[in-house]
C-alpha positions in Angstrom: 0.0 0.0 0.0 1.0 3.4 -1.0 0.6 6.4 1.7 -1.4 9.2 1.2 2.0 11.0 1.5 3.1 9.8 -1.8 0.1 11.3 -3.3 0.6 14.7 -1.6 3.9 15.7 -2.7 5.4 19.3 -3.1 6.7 20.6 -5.6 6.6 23.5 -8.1 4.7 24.0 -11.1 3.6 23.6 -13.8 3.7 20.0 -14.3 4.1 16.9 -11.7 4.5 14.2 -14.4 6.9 17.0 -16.3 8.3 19.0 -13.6 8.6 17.3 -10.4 8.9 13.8 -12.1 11.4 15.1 -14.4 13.4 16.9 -11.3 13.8 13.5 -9.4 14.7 11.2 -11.9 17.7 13.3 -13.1 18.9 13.7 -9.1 18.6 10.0 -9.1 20.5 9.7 -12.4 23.1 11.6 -10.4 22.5 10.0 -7.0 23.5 6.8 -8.9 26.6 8.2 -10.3 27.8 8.6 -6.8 26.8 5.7 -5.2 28.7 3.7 -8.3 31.4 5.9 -7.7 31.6 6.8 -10.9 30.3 10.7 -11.0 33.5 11.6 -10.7 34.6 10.3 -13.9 31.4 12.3 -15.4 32.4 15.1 -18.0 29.3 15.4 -20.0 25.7 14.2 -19.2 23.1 13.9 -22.4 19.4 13.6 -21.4 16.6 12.6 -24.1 12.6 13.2 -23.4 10.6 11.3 -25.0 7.1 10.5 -26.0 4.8 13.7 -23.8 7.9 14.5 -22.3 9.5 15.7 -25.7 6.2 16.8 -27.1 4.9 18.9 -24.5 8.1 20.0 -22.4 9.2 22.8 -23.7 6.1 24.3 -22.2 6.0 22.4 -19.3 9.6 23.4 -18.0 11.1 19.8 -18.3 14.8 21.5 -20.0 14.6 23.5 -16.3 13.4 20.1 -14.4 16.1 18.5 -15.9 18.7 20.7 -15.0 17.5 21.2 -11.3 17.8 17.6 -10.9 21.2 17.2 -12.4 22.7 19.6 -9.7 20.7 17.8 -6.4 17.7 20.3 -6.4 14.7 18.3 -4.5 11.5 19.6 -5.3 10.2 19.4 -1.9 12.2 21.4 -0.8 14.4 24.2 -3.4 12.8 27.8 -3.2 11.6 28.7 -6.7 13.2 32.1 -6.9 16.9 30.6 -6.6 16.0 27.4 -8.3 15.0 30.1 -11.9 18.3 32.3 -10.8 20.3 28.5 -10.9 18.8 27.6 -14.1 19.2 31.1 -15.9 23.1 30.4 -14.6 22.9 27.3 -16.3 21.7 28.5 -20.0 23.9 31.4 -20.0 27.3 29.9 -18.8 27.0 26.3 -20.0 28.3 24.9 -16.8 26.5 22.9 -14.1 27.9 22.3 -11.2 27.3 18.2 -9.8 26.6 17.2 -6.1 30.3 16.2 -6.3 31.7 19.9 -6.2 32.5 19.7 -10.2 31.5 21.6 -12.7 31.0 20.0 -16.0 30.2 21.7 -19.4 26.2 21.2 -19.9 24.6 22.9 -23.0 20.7 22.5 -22.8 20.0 23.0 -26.2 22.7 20.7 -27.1 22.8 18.4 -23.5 18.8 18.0 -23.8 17.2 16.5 -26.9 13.8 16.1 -27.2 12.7 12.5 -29.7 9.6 14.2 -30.8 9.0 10.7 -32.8 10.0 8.3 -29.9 6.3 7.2 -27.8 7.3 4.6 -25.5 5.7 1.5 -25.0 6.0 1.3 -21.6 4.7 5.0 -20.5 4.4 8.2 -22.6 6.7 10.1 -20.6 10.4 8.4 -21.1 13.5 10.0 -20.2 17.1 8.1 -21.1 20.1 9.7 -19.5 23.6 9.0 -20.2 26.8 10.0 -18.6 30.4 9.8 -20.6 33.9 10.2 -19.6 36.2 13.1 -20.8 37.5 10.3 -23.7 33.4 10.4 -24.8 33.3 6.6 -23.3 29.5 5.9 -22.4 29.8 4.8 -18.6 26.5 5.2 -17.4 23.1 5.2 -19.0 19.4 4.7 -17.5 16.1 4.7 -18.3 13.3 6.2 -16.7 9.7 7.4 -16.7 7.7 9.9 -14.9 4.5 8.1 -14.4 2.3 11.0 -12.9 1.7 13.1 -9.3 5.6 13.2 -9.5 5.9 9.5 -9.1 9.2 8.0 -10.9 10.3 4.4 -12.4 13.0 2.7 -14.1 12.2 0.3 -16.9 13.2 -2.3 -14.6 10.4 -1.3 -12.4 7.5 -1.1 -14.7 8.7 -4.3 -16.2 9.1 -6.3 -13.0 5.8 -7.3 -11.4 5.5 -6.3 -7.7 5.4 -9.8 -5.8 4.3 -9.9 -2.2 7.4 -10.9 -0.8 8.8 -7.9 -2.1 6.8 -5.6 -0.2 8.5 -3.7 2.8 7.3 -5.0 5.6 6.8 -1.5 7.0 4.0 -1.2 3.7 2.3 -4.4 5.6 -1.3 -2.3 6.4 -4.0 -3.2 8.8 -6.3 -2.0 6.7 -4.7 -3.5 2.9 -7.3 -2.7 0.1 -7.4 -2.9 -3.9 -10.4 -2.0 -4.7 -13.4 0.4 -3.2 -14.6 -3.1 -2.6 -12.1 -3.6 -0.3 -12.2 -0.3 1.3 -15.6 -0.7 2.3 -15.9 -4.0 3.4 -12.5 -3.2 5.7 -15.1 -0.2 6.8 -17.9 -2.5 7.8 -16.1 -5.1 9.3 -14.7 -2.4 11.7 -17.0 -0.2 12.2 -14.9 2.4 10.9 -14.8 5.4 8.9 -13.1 6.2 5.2 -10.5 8.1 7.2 -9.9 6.0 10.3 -9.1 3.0 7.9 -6.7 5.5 6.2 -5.1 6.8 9.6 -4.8 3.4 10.5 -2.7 2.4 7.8 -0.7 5.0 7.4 -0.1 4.3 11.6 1.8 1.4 10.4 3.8 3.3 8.2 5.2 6.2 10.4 4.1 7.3 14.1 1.2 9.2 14.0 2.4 12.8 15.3 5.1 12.3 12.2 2.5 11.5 9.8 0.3 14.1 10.8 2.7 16.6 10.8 3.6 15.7 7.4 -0.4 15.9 6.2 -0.8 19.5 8.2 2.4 21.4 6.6 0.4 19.8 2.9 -2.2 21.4 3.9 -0.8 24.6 4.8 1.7 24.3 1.5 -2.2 24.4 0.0 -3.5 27.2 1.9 -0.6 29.9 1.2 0.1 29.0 -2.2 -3.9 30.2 -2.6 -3.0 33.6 -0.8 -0.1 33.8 -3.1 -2.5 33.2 -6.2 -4.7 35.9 -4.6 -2.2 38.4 -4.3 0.0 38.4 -6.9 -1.2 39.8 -10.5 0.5 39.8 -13.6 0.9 38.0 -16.8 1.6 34.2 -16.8 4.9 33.3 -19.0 5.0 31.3 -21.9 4.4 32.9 -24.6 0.5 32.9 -24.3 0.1 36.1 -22.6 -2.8 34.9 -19.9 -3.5 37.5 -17.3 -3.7 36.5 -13.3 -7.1 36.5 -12.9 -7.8 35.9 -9.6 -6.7 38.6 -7.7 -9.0 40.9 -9.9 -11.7 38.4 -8.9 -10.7 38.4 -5.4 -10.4 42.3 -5.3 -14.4 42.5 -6.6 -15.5 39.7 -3.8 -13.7 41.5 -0.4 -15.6 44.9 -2.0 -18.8 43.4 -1.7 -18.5 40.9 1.3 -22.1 41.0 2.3 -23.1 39.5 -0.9 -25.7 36.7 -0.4 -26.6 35.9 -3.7 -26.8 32.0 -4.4 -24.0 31.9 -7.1 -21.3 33.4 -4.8 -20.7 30.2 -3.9 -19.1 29.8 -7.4 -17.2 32.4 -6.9 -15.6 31.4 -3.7 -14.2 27.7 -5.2 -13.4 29.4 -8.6 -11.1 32.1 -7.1 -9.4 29.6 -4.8 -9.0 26.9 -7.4 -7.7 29.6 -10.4 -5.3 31.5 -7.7 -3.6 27.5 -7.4 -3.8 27.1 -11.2 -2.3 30.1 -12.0 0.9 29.7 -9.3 1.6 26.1 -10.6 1.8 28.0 -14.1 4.0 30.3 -12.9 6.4 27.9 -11.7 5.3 28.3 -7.7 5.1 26.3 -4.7 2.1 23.9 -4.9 1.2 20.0 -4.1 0.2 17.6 -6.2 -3.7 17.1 -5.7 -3.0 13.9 -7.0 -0.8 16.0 -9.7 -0.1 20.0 -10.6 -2.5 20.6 -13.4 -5.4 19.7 -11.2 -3.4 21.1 -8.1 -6.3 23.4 -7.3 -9.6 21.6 -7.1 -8.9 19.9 -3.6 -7.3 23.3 -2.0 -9.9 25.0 -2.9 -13.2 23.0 -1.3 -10.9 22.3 1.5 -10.2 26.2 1.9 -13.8 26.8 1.5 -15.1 24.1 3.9 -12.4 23.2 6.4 -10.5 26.8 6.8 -12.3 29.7 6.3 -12.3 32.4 8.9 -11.2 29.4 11.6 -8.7 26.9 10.4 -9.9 23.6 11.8 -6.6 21.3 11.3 -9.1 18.1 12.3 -11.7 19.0 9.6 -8.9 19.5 7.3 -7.0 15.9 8.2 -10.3 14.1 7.5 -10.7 16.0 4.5 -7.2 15.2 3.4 -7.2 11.6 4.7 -10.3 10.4 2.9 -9.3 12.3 -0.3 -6.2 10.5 -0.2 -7.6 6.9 0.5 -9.8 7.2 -3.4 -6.5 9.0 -4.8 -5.2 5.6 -3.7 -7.6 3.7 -5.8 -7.3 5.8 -9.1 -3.3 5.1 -8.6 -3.7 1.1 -7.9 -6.5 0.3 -10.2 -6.1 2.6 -13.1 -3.7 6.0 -13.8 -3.1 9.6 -13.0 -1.2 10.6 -15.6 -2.6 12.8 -18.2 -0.5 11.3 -20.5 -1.9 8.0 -20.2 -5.7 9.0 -19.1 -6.2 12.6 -21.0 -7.2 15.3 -17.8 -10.0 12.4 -16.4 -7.1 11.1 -14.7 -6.2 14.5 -13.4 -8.9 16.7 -12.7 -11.6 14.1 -13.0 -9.4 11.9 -10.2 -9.1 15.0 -8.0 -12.7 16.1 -8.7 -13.5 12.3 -7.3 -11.0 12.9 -4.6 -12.7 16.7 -3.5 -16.5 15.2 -3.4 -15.3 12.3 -1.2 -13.2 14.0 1.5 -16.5 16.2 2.1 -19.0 14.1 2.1 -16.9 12.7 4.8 -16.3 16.3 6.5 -20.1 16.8 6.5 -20.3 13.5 8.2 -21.3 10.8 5.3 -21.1 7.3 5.6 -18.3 5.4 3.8 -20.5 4.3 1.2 -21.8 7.7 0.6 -18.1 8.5 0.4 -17.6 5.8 -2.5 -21.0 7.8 -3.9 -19.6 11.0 -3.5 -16.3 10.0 -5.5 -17.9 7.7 -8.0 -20.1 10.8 -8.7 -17.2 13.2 -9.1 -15.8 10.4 -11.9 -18.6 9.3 -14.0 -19.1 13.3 -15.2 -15.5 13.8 -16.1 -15.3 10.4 -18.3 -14.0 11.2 -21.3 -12.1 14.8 -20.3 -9.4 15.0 -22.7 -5.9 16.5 -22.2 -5.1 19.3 -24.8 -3.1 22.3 -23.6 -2.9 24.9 -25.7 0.9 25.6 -26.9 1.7 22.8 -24.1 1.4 25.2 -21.1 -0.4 24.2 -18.5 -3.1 27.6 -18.8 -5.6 26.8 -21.4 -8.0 25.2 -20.5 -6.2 24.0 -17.5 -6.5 26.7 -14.8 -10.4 27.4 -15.7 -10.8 23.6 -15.4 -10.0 23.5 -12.1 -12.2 26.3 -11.2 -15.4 23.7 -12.8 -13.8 20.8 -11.0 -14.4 22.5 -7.3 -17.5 23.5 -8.2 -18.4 19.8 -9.4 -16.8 18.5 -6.8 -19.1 20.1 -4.1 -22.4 19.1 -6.8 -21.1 15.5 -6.5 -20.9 15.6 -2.5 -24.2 16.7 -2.2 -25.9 14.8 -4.7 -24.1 11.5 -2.5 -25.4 13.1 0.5 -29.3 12.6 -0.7 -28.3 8.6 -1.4 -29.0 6.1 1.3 -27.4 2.8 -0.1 -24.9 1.9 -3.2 -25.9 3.5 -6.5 -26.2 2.1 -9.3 -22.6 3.0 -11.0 -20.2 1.5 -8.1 -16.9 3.5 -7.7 -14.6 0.9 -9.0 -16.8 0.6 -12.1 -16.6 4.2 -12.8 -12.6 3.5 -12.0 -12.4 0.8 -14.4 -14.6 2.7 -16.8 -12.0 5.5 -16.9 -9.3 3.6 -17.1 -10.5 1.9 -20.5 -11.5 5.2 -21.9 -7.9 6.1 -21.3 -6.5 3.4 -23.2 -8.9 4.2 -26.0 -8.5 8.0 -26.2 -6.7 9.0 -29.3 -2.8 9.7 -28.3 -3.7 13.7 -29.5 -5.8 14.4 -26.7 -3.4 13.0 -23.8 -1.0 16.1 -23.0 0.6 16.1 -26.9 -0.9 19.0 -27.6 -1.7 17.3 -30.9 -5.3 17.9 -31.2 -8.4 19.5 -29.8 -7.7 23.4 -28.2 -4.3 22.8 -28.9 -4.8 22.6 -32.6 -8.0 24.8 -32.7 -6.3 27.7 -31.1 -4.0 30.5 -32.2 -1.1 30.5 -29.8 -0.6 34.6 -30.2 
């Protein structure tokens, strides 16, 4: 079992499967080098993207990922602002400077090729890195693939089924589950909620005050990267020219704050979910909700609904917790990549995620959770992945704003249910997953078809 940690990762923007994935596979790439012993005999390093990675990089920062990784830069942790003054070193001396001291000769234009005709079998988004000697002797070369939500694998590991002897025993769960099936029964036959089944879990993992630690400094990653997407306006880079729209919004709301009208709801989630949107395009601070371009959907409900003017750390645990737990499902049973699912497996799968964590904060029962995610799903089947000039801006940061909203539709509508629906969770899981594998490759983050082609990028 994976924790809901792994799902919840910082990073910066605008892409976990082209940004953050791309960052830690090339400080593993180095990582390896030392362990080997051989970085020191490193004089040049070549990286090619392939399949998405190639396609849609240039837009999605994966040159700068690259190059972050190479010198020891962990996403979790590097601070944006020095992270661009490193890479704008990088590009104008040609140097880059390895966790070993050394500084090698690194060209990106030259040092990073992108196979714009090389789709992987084995995921969409390959990287191949190789390492050479000063005498231009190959000494080191690796395969890798950024598989979504910032998650990483070599070829060995997506070719090597997981056996369960191989498990850690520390990923040995009370609770183990593969299915919503599972999760349920484990429910029942307990008599416990969504999120004790998930605390309990992630218990065996880590001690609690760790693990909750952890989940409360996610949460409050979420929370100020929304007051810096409320605060900071401007135009997004990339080439596109999209204004910051939500501090404009947010400006309009805090004028009128006695407005009562219905729809304001809207425009409480929308401002939220756009001010997340439009840091992760700016390169910012934000956490995978379960991945960057759908980074604002679950900030934004919980904002609305567990924070407000009292920030209620146990609301915003079981929000978190229970999110997590069907984020867990989406990555066991089926995908969150965009490159492999098209943006049902990113802002559909948080969409599902948002609708279940508050059913459970408004107190509904774990199937009504299952109800509340399977909901969330079943009206995102189908959502295609097209950014337009491969940034992730159009329709990307307005999606997000639609996924809140649908998310708190899909809680309520579970809310009014009293048993299992008709449409079971894992069927709507399975469902997307085949419509994934069926999607044309254009509309899975290749910016090959749909708004990307249908666009003017001016």
């Amino acid at each position: 079992m994976l924790s809901v940690l792994d799902l919840f990762r910082i990073g910066i923007g605008p892409s976990s499967s082209h940004t953050v994935g791309p960052i830690r596979i090339a400080k593993r790439f180095t990582d390896g080098l030392a362990r080997a012993g051989t970085l020191g005999g490193a004089e040049r390093i070549v990286v090619e993207l392939q399949g998405s990675l190639a396609l849609t990089g240039a837009g999605h920062a994966t040159p700068k990922a690259v190059i972050l990784g190479l010198a020891g830069f962990d996403p979790e942790t590097l601070d944006p602002a020095e992270a661009d003054a490193h890479v704008g070193r990088v590009e104008s001396e040609h140097k880059l400077v390895l966790r070993d001291g050394r500084t090698i000769g690194f060209n990106p234009k030259a040092d990073i090729a992108f196979a714009y005709d090389v789709m992987p079998a084995l995921h969409p988004n390959g990287m191949i890195l190789r390492a050479f000697n000063g005498a231009g002797v190959e000494i080191a070369s690796e395969e890798y693939y950024s598989t979504g939500g910032g998650f990483i694998a070599s070829r060995k590991q997506l070719e090597t089924p997981l056996k369960d002897d191989l498990v850690p025993t520390r990923a040995r769960v009370p609770h183990p589950f593969g299915s919503a099936a599972d999760l349920l029964a484990a429910c029942a036959g307990h008599n416990l909620s969504v999120e004790d089944v998930i605390a309990a879990n992630e218990d065996s993992m880590r001690p609690r005050a760790e693990w909750q630690a952890k989940l409360d400094r996610i949460a409050g990653v979420m929370l100020a990267c929304i007051e810096r997407g409320l605060n900071r306006d401007g135009i997004l880079p990339g080439g596109l020219k999209v204004q910051r729209r939500a501090p404009d919004l947010w400006r309009k709301m805090r004028a009128t704050p006695s407005a009562n009208e219905p729809e304001r709801l809207f425009d409480w989630l929308n401002v939220y979910a756009m001010a997340v949107n439009e840091e992760n395009a700016a390169g910012g601070q934000v956490v995978t909700a379960p991945t960057n371009g759908a980074a604002g959907i679950i900030p934004s409900v919980m904002r609305h609904y567990c924070a407000g003017e009292d920030v209620a750390p146990a609301k915003m645990r079981t929000f978190l917790l229970t999110a997590g737990g069907v984020g867990l499902l989406y990555k066991q049973r089926a995908s969150i990549s965009g490159a492999e699912m098209g943006c049902q497996g990113e802002v559909g799968v948080a969409c599902s995620m948002a609708a279940a964590g508050l059913a459970a904060v408004w107190g509904a029962s774990p199937q009504q959770v299952a109800n509340a995610a399977e909901i969330g799903m079943e009206h995102n089947l189908g959502l295609t992945c097209d950014p337009v000039g491969g940034l992730v801006q159009i329709p990307c940061i307005e999606r997000n704003a639609i996924g809140a909203v649908k998310a708190v539709n899909a809680a309520r509508l579970a809310l009014g249910t009293t048993g299992a629906t008709k449409v079971s969770l894992d069927q709507v899981i399975e469902t997307m997953r085949q419509t994934g594998l069926d999607m044309s490759s254009k509309y899975k983050e290749t910016s090959q078809g749909g708004l990307a082609v249908n666009v003017v990028e001016c």
